[in-house]
N, C-alpha and C positions, 0 to 999 in steps of 0.2 A: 781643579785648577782655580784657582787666585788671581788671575791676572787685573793688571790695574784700569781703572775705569774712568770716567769723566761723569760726575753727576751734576746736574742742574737745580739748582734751589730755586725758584721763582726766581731765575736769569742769572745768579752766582754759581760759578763751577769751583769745583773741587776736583780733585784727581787724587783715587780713594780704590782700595782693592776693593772684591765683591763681598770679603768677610768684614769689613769696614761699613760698606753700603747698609749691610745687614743691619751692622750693631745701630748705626746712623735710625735708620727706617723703625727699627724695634724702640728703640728711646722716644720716638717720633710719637709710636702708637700707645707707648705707657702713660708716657704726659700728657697728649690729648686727651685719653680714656680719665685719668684722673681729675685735671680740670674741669670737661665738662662735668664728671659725676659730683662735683661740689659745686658747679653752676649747675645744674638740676636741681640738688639739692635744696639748694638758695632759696633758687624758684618754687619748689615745692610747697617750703616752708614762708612763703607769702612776703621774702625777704627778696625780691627780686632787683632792689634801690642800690642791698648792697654787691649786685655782681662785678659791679666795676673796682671794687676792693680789692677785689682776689687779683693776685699777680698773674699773669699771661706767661708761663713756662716759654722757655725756646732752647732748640736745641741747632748747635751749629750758627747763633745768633739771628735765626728764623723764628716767629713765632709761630707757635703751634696751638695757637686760638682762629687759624686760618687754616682752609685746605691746600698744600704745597702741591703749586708747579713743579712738578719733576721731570726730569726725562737725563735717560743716563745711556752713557756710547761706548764705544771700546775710542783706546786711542789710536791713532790714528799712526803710523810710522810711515 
């Protein structure tokens, strides 16, 4: 079942099937994981001045240099 859902971005809703949710949340964890692994990296490399260079991914116009408020509902009829 698919049916459509209401998700909360750090207080922005959407209204999004559960296969949407997914693909949303998965994009979510690819760019965090990537990000931070080139801000580690920075850091590693004693470059730590330049982590504010690096651009801040977002997806759904959230940044994903923060952990998201989520919380997601059925709707409501």
């Amino acid at each position: 079942m698919n049916s459509l859902k209401v998700i909360s971005i750090d207080g922005e809703e959407f209204q999004m099937t559960e296969d949407e949710i997914l693909k949303v949340m998965t994009e979510y964890i690819k760019k965090k994981r990537e990000w931070t692994r080139k801000v580690d990296s920075l850091i590693k490399a004693g470059k730590g001045s330049m982590v504010n260079e690096i651009k801040v991914p977002t997806v759904k116009g959230h940044s994903v240099g923060k952990n998201w408020n989520i919380q997601i509902r059925s709707i409501e009829e």
